[in-house]
C-alpha positions as CSV (number, residue, x, y, z in Angstrom):
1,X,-33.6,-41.3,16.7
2,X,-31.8,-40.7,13.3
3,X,-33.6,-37.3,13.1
4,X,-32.2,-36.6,16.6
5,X,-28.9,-37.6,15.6
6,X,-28.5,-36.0,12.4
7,X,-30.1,-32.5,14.4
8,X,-27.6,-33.6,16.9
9,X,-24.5,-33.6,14.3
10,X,-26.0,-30.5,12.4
11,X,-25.7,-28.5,16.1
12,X,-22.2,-29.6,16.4
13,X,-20.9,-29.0,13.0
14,X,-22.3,-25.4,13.6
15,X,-21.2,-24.7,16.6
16,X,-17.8,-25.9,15.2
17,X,-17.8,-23.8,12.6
18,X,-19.0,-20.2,14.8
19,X,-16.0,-21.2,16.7
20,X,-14.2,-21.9,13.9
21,X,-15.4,-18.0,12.5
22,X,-14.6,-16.7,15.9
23,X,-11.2,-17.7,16.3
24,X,-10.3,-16.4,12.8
25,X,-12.1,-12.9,13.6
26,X,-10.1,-13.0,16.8
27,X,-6.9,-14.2,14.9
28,X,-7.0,-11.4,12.4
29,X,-8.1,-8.9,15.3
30,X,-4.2,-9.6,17.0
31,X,-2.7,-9.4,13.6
32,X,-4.3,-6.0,13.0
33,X,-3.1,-4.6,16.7
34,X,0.2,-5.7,16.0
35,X,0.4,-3.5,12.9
36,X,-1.2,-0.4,13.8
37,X,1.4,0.6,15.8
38,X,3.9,0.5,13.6
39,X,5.4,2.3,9.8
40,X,6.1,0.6,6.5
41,X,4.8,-2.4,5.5
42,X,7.7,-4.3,5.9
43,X,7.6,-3.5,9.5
44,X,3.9,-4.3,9.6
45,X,5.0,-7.9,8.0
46,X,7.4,-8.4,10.1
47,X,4.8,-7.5,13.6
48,X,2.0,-9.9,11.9
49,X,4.6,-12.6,11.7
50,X,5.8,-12.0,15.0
51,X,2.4,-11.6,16.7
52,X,1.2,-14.9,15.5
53,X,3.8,-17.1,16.4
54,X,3.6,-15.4,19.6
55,X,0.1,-16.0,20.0
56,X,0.4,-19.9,18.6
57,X,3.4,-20.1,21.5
58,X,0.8,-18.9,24.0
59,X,-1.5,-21.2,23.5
60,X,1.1,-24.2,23.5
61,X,2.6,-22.7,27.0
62,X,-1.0,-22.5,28.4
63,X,-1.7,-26.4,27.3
64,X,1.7,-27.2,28.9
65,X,0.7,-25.6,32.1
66,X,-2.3,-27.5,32.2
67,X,-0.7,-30.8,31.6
68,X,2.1,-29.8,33.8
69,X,-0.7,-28.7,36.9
70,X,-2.2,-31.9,36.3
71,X,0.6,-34.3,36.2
72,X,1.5,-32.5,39.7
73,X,-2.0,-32.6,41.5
74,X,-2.8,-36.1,40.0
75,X,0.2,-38.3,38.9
76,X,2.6,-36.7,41.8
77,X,4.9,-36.4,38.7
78,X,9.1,-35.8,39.9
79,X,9.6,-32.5,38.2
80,X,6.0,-31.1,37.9
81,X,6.5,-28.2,40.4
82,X,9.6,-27.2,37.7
83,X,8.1,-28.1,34.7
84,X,4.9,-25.7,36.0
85,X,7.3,-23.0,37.3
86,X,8.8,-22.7,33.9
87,X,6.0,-23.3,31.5
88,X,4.2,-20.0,33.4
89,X,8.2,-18.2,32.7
90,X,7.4,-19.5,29.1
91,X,3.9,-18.0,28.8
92,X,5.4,-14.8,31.0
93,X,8.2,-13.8,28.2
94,X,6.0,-15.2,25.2
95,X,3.6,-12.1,26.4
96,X,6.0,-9.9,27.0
97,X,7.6,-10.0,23.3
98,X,3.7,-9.7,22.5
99,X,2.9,-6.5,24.5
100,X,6.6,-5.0,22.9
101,X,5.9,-5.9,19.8
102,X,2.0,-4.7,20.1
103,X,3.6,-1.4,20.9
104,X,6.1,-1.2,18.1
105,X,9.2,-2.5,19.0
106,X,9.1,-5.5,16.5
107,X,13.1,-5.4,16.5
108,X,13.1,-6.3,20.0
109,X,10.3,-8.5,20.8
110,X,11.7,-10.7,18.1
111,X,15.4,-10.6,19.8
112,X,13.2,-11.6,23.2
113,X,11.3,-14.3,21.2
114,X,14.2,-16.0,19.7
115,X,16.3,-15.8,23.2
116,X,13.1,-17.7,24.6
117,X,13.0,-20.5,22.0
118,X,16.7,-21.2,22.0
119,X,19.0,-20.1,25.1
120,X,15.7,-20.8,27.2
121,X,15.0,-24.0,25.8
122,X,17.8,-25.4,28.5
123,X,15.7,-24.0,31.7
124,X,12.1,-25.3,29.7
125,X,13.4,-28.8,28.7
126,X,15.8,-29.3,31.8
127,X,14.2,-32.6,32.5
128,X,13.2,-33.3,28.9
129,X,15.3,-35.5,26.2
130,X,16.4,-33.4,23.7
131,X,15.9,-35.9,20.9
132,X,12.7,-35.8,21.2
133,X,12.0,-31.5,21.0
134,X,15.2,-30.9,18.7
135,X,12.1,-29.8,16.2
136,X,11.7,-26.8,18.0
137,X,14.8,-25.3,17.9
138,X,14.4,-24.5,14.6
139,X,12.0,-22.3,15.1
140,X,14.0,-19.8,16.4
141,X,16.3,-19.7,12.9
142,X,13.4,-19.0,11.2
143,X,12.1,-16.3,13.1
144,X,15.5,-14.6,13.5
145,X,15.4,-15.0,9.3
146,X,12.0,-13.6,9.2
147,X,11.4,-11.0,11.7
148,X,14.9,-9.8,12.5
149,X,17.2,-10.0,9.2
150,X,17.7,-12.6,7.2
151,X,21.4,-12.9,7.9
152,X,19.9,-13.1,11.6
153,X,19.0,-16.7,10.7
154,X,22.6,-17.6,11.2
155,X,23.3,-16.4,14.1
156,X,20.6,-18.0,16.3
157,X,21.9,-21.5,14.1
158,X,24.5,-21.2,16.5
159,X,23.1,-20.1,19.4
160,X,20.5,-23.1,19.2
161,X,23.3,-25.4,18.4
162,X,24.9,-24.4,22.0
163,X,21.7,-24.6,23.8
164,X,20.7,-28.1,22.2
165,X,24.4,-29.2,22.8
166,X,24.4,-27.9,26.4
167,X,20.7,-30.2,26.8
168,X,22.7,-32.9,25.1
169,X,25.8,-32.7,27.6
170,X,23.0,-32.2,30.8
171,X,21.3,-35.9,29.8
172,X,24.6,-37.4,28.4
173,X,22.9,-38.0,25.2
174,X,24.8,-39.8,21.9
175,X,27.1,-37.0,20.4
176,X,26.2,-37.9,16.9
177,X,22.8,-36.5,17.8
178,X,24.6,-32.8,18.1
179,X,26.4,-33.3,14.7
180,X,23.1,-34.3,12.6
181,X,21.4,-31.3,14.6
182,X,24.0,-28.7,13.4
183,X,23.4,-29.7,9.6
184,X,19.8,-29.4,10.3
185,X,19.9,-25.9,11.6
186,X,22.7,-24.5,9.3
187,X,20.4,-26.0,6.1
188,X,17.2,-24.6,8.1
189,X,19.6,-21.0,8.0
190,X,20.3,-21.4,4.4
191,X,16.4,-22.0,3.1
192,X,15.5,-19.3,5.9
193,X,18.1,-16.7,4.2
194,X,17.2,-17.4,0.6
195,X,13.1,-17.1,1.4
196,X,13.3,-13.8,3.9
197,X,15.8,-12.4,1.4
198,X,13.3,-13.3,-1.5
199,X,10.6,-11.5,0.9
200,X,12.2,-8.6,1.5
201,X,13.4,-7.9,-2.5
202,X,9.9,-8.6,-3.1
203,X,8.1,-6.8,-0.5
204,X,11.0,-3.8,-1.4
205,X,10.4,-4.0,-4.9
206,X,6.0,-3.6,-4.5
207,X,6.8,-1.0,-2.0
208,X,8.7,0.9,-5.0
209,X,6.2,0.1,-7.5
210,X,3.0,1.0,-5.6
211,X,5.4,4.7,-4.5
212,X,5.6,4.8,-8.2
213,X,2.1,4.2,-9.1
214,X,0.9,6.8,-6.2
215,X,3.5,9.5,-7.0
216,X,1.9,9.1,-11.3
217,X,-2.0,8.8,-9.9
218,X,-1.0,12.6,-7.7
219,X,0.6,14.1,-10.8
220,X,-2.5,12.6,-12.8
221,X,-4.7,14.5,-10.6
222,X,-2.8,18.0,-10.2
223,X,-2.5,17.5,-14.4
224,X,-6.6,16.8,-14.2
225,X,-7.1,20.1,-11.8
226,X,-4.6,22.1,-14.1
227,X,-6.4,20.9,-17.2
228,X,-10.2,21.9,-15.7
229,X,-8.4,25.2,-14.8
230,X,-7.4,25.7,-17.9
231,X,-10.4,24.8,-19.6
232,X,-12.6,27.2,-17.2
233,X,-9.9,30.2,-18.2
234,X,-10.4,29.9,-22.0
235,X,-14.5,29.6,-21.5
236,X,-14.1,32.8,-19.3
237,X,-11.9,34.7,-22.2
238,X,-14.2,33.0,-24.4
239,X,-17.5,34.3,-22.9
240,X,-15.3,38.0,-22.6
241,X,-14.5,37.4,-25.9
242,X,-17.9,36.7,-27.0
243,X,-19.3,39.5,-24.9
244,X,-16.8,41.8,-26.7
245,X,-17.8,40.7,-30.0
246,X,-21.4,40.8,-29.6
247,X,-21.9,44.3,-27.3
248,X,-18.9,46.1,-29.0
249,X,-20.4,50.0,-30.1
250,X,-17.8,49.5,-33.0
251,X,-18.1,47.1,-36.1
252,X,-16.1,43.9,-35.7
253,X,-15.4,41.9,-38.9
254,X,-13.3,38.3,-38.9
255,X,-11.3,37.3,-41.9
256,X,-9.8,34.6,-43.1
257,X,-6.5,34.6,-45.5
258,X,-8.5,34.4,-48.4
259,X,-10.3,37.8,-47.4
260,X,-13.7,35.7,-47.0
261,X,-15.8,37.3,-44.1
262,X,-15.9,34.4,-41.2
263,X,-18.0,36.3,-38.5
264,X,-19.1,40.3,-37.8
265,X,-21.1,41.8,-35.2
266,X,-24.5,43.5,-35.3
267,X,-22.8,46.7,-35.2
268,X,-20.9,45.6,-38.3
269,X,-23.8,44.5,-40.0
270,X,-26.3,47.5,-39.5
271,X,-23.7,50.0,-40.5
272,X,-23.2,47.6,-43.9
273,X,-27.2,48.1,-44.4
274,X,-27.0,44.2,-44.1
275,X,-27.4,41.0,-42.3
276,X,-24.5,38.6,-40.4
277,X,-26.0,35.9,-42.4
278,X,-25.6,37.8,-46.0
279,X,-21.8,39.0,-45.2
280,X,-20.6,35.6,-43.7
281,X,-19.1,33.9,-46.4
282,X,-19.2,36.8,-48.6
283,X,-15.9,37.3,-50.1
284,X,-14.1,40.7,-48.9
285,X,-12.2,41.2,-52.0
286,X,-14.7,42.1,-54.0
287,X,-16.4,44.4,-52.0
288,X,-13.5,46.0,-50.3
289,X,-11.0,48.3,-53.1
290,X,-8.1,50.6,-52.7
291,X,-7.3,51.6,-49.2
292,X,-9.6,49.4,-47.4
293,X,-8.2,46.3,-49.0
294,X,-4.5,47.7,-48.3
295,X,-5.7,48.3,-44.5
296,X,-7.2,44.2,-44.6
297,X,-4.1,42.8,-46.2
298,X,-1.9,44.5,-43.7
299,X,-4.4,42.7,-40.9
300,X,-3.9,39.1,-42.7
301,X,0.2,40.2,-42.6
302,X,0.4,40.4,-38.8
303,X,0.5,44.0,-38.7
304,X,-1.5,46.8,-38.2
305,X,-3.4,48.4,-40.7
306,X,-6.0,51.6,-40.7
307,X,-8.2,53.0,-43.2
308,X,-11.0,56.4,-42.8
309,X,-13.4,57.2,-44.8
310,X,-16.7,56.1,-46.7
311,X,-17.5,52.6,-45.8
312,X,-17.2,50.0,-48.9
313,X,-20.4,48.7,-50.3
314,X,-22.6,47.8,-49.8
315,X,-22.6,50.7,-46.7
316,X,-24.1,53.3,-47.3
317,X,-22.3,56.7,-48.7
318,X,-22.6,59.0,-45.9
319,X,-21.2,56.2,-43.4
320,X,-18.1,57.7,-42.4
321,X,-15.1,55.0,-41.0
């Protein structure tokens, strides 16, 4: 029987836990439609905010229904046919701001969210103390903060305080009850304003960083493509250059300042009766006199200078340059 049991336990807690898994999936599934419809991340912020305290409201208006159908079929409760009637208008506008914020209108499913949970807080606690839901009013200052602006927060202070002070007026409740209310909702306003302003700076100031970082990694990458350009235009004039060099019909001699021979061609080397490895490094001063070391030094100046006739040693005589 303990075996059973503890199988028993073991199927619950993993059946818990799929639903547990589930639900999150699903959760992060209505987050993800309420984004893709809009631009900007602070407009996707504001939908996912939105779209789960709509969905969180949903749920709470479908329990009410239940509890309301129920207290109507069973207890023959006084106001059950109302309370019914307007926790289906609750669920009815709690979808609609979903569907209009789903399609990217966050601005005004939150103005239709906030008008639900304060101005239509009279109609869905007509027969309810207010003392005992005044929690929920302040849900609507936070939103406004949140979703709308966070000056917004203010504003819907004082429409909740009219709608919890027209309750309060409807059930002749203590008036002391509006004044501690009113602090509560202008402090819940203050805190609201400071945090979505936070938010927003913060959100604004990632927004300008990551811009930043994407607009470096693209100039990165055209200075990458330009480099590799680059770097396949000198091997191309190199290889020319090389081809030059190496096929040339005439003799091609490099030089350094010191008139030391660097590199020659083949072409070079044959008509000098020698090798490229027995004139490389070979110093050009002392085989090169008179007009052919004139002709070099004007080369090493930067300008242009021309010899004819008999090659230098160790070419043979009857070379002609």
């Amino acid at each position: 029987r303990v075996h059973e049991t503890s199988s028993a336990a073991a199927g619950v807690r993993g059946s818990a836990g799929r639903l547990r898994d589930s639900v999150g999936r699903r959760l992060s599934s209505i987050m993800g439609e309420a984004a893709t419809s809009v631009s900007g991340p602070d407009e996707k912020r504001r939908a996912r905010i939105l779209a789960f305290l709509n969905t969180a409201l949903l749920v709470a208006g479908l329990a009410f229904i239940i509890v309301n159908v129920w207290e109507w079929a069973v207890h023959d409760h006084p106001y059950a046919a109302y309370n019914t009637l307007t926790s289906v208008a609750f669920c009815a506008v709690v979808g609609l701001s979903f569907e209009v914020g789903r399609r990217g209108h966050v601005e005004l499913a939150g103005i239709i969210h906030v008008a639900m949970m304060s101005v239509g807080l009279i109609a869905f606690f007509r027969y309810t103390a207010p003392g005992t839901m005044n929690i929920i009013f302040v849900e609507s200052v936070i939103v406004a903060a949140f979703v709308l602006r966070p000056w917004a927060g203010f504003v819907l202070a004082g429409v909740s305080m009219a709608s919890f002070s027209t309750l309060s007026t409807i059930h002749a409740s203590d008036r002391a009850l509006d004044l501690q209310m009113a602090g509560g909702l202008v402090g819940v306003a203050i805190i609201s304003w400071v945090g979505a302003s936070y938010l927003e700076w913060t959100a604004n100031a990632l927004h300008t960083t990551t811009d930043d970082l994407e607009r470096d990694r693209i100039t990165l990458r055209e200075a990458e493509k330009e480099r590799q350009q680059v770097e396949l235009a000198l091997h191309a004039t190199e290889q020319q250059s090389k081809a030059l060099f190496e096929k040339s019909p005439a003799g091609i001699v490099l030089f350094d300042n010191d008139m030391t021979i660097t590199d020659c061609n083949e072409k070079l080397a044959n008509q000098m009766n020698s090798s490229r490895e027995e004139l490389v490094g070979t110093d050009g001063g002392s085989i090169t006199k008179g007009e052919w070391r004139e002709a070099i030094g004007e080369a090493l100046r930067g300008r242009v200078g021309s010899v004819e006739g008999p090659g230098p040693p160790p070419a043979p005589a009857e070379t002609w340059y």
